[in-house]
C-alpha positions as CSV (number, residue, x, y, z in Angstrom):
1,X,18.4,144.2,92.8
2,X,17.9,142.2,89.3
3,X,21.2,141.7,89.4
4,X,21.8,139.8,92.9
5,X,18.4,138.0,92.3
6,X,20.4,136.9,89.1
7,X,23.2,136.0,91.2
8,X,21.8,134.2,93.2
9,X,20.1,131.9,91.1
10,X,23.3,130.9,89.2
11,X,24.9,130.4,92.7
12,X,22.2,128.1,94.0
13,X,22.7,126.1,90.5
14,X,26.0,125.6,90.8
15,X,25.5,124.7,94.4
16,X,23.2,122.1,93.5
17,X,25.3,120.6,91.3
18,X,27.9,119.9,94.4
19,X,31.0,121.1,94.9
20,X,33.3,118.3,93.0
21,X,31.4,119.1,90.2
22,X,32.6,121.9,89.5
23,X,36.2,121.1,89.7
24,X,36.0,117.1,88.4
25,X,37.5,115.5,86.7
26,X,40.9,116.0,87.5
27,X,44.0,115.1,85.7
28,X,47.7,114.0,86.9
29,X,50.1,113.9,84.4
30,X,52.4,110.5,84.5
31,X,55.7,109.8,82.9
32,X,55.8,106.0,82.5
33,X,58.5,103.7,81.1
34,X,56.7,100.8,79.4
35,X,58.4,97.4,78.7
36,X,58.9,95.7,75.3
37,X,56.8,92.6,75.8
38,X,53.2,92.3,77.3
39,X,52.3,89.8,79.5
40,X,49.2,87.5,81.0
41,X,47.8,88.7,83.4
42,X,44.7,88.5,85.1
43,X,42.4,90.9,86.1
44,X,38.3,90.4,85.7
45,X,39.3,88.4,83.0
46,X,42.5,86.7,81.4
47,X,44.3,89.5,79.3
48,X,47.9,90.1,78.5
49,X,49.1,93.3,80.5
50,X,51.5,96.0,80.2
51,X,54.7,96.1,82.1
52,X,55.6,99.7,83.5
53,X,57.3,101.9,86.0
54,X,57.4,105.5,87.0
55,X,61.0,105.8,87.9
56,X,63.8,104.7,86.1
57,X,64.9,102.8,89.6
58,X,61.8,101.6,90.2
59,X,60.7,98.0,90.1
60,X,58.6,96.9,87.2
61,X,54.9,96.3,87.5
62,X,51.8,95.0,86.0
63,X,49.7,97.3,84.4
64,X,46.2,96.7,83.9
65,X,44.2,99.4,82.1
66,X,44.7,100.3,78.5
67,X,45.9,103.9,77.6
68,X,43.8,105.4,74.6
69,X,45.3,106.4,71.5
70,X,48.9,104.9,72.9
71,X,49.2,101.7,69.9
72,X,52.0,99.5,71.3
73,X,54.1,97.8,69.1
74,X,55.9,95.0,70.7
75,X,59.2,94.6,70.8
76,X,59.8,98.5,71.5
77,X,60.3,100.0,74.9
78,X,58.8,103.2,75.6
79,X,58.5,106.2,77.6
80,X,55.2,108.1,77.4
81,X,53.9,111.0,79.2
82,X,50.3,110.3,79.9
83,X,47.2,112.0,81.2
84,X,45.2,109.8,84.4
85,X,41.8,110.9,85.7
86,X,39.6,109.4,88.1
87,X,36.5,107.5,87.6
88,X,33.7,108.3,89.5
89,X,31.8,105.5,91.2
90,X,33.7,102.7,88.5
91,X,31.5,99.4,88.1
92,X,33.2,96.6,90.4
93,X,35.5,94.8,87.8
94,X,36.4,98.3,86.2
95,X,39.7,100.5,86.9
96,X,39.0,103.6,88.9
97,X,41.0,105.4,86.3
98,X,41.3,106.2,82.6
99,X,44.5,107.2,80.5
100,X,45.5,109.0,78.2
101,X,48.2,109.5,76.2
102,X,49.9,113.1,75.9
103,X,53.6,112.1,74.1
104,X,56.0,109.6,73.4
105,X,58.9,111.1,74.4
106,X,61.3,107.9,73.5
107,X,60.9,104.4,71.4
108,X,63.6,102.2,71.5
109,X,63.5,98.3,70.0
110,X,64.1,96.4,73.3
């Protein structure tokens, strides 16, 4: 009996705490080419932006966010294997994700 009175008490914790609690946050591992130049952009504010793509025959696009402990040296092209997890409720001028850097897996000067 002390033991399903124990139990339950842990359940109804971890109930309380809601399900995607439990299992957040989640993270999706990217493989990204990254171009050799930044450029401006603007996004809450004026900034100067990376240039990526996921696939090698994939159009290149502006990317916002910054990518912690990745430090970019211009003039280099780069494909990195990163680590992307979701923000929960994100202020309004914020990116609903945060990245990280796993690897870089090739530098070339560009």
């Amino acid at each position: 009996m002390r033991h399903f009175l124990v139990f339950t008490a842990v359940a109804a914790t971890l109930l309380s705490a809601g399900c995607n609690d439990l299992f957040e946050p989640r993270e999706t591992v990217l493989t990204l080419d990254v171009a050799s130049a930044r450029v401006p952009c603007q996004g809450a504010f004026p900034q100067e932006c990376f240039i990526i793509r996921q696939l090698p025959d994939t159009n290149w696009t502006g990317f916002y966010d910054s990518i912690d402990g990745f430090d970019y040296e211009p003039g280099f092209e780069y494909t990195i294997r990163v680590a992307r997890r979701a923000v929960r409720n994100p202020p309004a001028d914020a990116s609903s994700f945060v990245y990280r850097l796993l690897s870089i897996l090739r530098k070339v000067p560009g």
